[in-house]
C-alpha positions in Angstrom: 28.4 -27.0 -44.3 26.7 -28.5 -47.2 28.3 -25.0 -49.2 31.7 -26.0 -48.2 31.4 -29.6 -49.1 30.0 -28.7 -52.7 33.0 -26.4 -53.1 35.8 -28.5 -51.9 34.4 -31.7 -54.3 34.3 -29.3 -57.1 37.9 -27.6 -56.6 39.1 -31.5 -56.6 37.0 -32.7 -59.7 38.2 -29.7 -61.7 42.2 -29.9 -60.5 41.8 -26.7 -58.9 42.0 -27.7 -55.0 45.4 -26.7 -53.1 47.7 -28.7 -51.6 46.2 -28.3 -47.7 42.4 -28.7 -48.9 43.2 -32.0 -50.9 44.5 -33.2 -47.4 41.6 -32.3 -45.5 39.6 -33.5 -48.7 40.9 -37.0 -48.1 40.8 -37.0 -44.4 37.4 -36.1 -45.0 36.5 -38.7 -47.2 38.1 -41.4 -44.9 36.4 -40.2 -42.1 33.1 -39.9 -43.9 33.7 -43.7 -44.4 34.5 -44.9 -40.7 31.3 -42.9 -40.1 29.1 -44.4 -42.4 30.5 -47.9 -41.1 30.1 -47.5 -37.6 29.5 -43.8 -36.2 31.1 -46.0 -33.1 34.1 -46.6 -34.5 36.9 -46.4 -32.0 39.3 -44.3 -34.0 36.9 -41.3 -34.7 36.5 -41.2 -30.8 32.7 -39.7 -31.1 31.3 -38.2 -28.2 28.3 -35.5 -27.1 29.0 -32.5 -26.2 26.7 -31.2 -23.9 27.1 -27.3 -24.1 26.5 -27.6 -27.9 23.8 -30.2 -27.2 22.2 -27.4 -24.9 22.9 -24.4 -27.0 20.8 -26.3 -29.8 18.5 -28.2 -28.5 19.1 -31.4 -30.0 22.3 -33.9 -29.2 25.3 -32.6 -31.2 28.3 -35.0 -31.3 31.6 -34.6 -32.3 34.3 -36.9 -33.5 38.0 -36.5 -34.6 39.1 -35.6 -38.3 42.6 -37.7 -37.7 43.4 -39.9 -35.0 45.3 -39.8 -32.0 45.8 -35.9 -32.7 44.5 -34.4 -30.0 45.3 -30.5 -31.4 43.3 -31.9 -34.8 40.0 -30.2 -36.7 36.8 -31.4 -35.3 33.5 -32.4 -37.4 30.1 -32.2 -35.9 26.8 -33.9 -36.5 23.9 -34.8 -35.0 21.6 -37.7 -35.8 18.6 -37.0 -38.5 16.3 -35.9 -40.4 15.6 -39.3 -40.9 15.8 -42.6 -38.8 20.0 -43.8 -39.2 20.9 -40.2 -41.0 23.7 -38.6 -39.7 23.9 -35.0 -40.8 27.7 -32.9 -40.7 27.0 -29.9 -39.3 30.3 -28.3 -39.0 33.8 -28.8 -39.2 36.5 -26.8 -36.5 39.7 -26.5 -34.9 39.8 -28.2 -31.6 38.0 -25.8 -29.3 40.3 -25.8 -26.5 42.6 -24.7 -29.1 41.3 -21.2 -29.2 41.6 -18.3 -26.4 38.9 -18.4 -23.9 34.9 -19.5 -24.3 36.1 -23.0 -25.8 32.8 -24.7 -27.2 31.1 -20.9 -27.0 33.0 -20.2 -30.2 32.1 -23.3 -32.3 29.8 -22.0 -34.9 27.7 -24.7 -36.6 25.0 -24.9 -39.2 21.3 -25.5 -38.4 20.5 -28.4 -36.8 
């Protein structure tokens, strides 16, 4: 995650960054601030999810990149290292959006 971050922000420092990554750059960044407000915020409809919760041992939630878009990417974080840290620790397509297995597919970083 922290790979993909440093080389998306340097792409759109350096006026290198495509057309579609600039989008998701500033859906990003206007997520990132709803989050850093209020990781309750209504819009970013952040939830658990319990298989991914279970498959790494710690609870991993999810919220939406835009709203209302059901079909749209999905960023992942978890709480930590330290006390009101939120660490991203991936970014996805909708699960159900892929064939079969659904969260089984989601790969994430380390928690």
């Amino acid at each position: 995650m922290e790979d993909f971050w440093n080389n998306i922000t340097k792409k759109y420092k350096t006026n290198s960054i495509k057309k579609d990554e600039l989008i998701l750059f500033k859906k990003l960044i206007k997520t990132f601030i709803f989050l850093q407000n209020n990781p309750k915020y209504p819009g970013l409809k952040s939830h658990e999810i319990i298989p991914l919760s279970k498959r790494y041992g710690i609870k991993v939630f999810q919220f939406y990149i835009e709203n209302n878009k059901p079909a749209a990417g999905r960023i992942y974080w978890v709480y930590g290292p330290d006390n009101k840290d939120i660490t991203i620790i991936g970014i996805e397509p909708h699960p159900e959006d892929k064939k079969n297995s659904g969260y089984d597919k989601v790969k994430l970083s380390d928690c």
